[in-house]
C-alpha positions in Angstrom: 36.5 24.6 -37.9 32.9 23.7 -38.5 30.2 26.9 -38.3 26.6 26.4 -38.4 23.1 28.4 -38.7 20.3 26.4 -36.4 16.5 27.7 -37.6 13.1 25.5 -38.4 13.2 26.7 -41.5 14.0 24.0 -44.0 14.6 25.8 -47.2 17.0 28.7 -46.5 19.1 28.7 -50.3 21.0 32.2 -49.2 21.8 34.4 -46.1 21.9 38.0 -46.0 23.2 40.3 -43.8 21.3 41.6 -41.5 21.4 44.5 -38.9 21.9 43.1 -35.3 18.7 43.4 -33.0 21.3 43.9 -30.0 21.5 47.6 -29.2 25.0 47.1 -27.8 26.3 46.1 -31.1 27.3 47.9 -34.5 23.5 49.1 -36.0 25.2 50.0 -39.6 26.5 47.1 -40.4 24.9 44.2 -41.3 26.0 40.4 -39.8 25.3 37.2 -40.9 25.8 35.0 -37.6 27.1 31.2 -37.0 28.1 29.2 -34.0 31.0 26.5 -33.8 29.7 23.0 -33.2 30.7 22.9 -29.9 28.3 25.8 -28.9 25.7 24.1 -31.0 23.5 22.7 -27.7 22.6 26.0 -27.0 20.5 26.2 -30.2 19.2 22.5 -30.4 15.4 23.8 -29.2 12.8 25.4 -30.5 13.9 29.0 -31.6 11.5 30.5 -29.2 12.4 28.0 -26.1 13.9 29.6 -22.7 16.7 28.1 -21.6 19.6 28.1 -19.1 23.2 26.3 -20.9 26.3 26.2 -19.4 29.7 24.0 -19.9 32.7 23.8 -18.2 35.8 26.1 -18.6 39.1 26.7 -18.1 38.5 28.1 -14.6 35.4 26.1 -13.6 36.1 24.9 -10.2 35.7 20.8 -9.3 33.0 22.1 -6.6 31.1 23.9 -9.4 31.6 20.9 -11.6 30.5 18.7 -9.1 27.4 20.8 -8.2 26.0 21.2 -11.8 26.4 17.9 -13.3 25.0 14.5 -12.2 28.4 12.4 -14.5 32.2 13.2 -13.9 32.0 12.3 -17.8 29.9 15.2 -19.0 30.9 18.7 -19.2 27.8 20.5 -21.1 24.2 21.3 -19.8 21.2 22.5 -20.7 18.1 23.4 -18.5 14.7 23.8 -20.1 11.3 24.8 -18.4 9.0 21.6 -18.9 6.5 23.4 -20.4 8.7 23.0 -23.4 8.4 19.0 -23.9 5.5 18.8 -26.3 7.3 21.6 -28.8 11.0 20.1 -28.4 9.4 16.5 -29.5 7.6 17.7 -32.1 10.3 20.3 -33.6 12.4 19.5 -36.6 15.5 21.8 -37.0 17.8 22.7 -39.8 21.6 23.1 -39.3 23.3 25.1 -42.2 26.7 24.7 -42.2 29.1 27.3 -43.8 32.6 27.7 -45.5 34.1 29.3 -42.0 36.6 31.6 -44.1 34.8 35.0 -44.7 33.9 34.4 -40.3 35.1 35.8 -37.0 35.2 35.3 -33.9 32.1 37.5 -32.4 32.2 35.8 -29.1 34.3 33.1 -27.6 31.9 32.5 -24.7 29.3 32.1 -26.9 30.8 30.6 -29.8 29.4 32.9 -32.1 31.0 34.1 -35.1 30.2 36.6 -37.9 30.3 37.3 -41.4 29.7 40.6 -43.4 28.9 39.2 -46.5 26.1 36.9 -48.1 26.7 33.5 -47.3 25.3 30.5 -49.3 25.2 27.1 -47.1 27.5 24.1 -47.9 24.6 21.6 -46.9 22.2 21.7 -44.7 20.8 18.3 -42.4 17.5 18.3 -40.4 17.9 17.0 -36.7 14.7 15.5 -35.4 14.7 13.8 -31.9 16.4 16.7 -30.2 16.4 15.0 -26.8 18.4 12.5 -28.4 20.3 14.7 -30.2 21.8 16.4 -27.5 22.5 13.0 -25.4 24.5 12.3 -28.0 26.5 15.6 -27.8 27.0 14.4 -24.5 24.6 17.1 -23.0 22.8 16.8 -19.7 19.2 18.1 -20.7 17.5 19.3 -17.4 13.4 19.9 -17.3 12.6 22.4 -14.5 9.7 24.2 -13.6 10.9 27.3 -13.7 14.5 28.3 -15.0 15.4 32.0 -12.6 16.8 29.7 -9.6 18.9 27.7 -12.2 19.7 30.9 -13.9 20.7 32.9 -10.8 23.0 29.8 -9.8 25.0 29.6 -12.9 25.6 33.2 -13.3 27.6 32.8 -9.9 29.1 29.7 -10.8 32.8 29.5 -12.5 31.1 27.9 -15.3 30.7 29.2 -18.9 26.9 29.9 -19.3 24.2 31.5 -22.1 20.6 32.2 -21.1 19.0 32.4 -24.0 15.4 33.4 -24.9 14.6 34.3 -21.4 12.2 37.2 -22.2 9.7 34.0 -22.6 10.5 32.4 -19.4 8.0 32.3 -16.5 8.5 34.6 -14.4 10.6 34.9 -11.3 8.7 32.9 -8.3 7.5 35.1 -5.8 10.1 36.6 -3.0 7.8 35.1 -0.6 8.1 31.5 -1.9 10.4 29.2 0.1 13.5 28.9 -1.8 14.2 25.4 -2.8 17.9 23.9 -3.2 18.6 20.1 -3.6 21.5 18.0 -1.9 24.3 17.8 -4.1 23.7 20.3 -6.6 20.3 20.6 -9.2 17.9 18.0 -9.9 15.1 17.9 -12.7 12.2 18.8 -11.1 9.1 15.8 -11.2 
C-alpha cells in the first residue's frame, strides 16, 4: 500500500505529530496524517479549494452511478466552484509518500490513515497540470458555480463522498432561487 501527504509546500524534510484540529477526535495525541492513492483526487487542488468528491462503492446503486457520471468507464468525481480555475492552473503540489508501516487505518471512507510518530518521506514528486493530473486518475473534474446543490445531492446519493474545505465555499443560493436540476444527472455549469 502506497500512503501520501499532498501540500504546496516543496521542501517538507520531516513530519511531526501534530494535534488534530477536529474537535471530535483525540486532542492529546498528536497524528501525523496520509491518504492511500486511491483517495488521492480528493487532495489534487489547491489546499484552500472547496470541493464536492465522490466515487462509487460497494452499495452505489446503477441509478446513482448513472446520475453522477457522464462514462460507464469512470467511477471517481470531483466538483469544483469555477472560481477555482486560475489557482488550480497555476498550483504546483507536492506528494510525500511514506513507508505505510508505523500507519492505520483512520478512515476507510476517506482513505485516511495515521501515524503517531515522526515520519520522514521516502521521496517526494511535484504534480503540475492538475486538470490533467486527475484525467489521468480517471477522475471526472466538474466546474460549477456553486457547489451546495451538488453537495446536498451526493450526501443523499449511495455513493461514497468527502466535502472538503467547504467553510470557503459560496454560500448556499437563496431559498427563493428557482432550484435548477439537469436531465440525466449534473452537468458543468457554462
Amino acid at each position: 500500500m502506497r500512503l501520501f501527504h499532498v501540500s504546496e509546500q516543496p521542501d517538507i524534510q520531516v513530519f511531526q505529530p501534530r494535534i488534530p484540529t477536529r474537535k471530535e477526535l483525540d486532542q492529546t495525541t498528536g497524528l501525523v496524517w496520509a491518504m492511500d492513492e486511491a483517495h488521492l483526487p480528493n487532495y489534487l487542488t489547491p489546499r484552500e479549494c472547496p470541493r464536492v468528491a465522490y466515487h462509487v462503492g460497494s452499495h452505489t446503486t446503477p441509478e446513482d452511478r448513472k446520475r453522477f457520471f457522464t462514462s460507464s468507464g469512470l467511477s471517481y468525481g470531483l466538483v469544483l466552484e469555477g472560481r477555482w480555475l486560475p489557482a488550480m492552473e497555476r498550483t504546483t503540489l507536492y506528494l510525500y509518500e511514506f513507508d505505510s508501516r508505523d500507519f492505520v487505518l483512520q478512515d476507510a471512507v476517506a482513505g485516511y490513515y495515521v501515524a503517531k510518530t515522526t515520519q520522514i518521506p521516502l521521496r517526494r514528486c511535484a504534480l503540475t497540470g492538475l486538470f490533467q493530473e486527475l484525467v489521468r486518475r480517471k477522475v471526472e473534474v466538474r466546474l460549477v458555480d456553486n457547489l451546495w446543490e451538488m453537495a446536498d445531492a451526493v450526501m443523499a446519493s449511495t455513493l461514497q463522498w468527502s466535502l472538503c474545505k467547504m467553510g470557503n465555499a459560496l454560500p448556499r443560493p437563496s431559498e427563493a432561487a428557482a432550484p435548477r436540476s439537469f436531465p440525466g444527472g449534473f452537468s458543468p455549469d457554462p
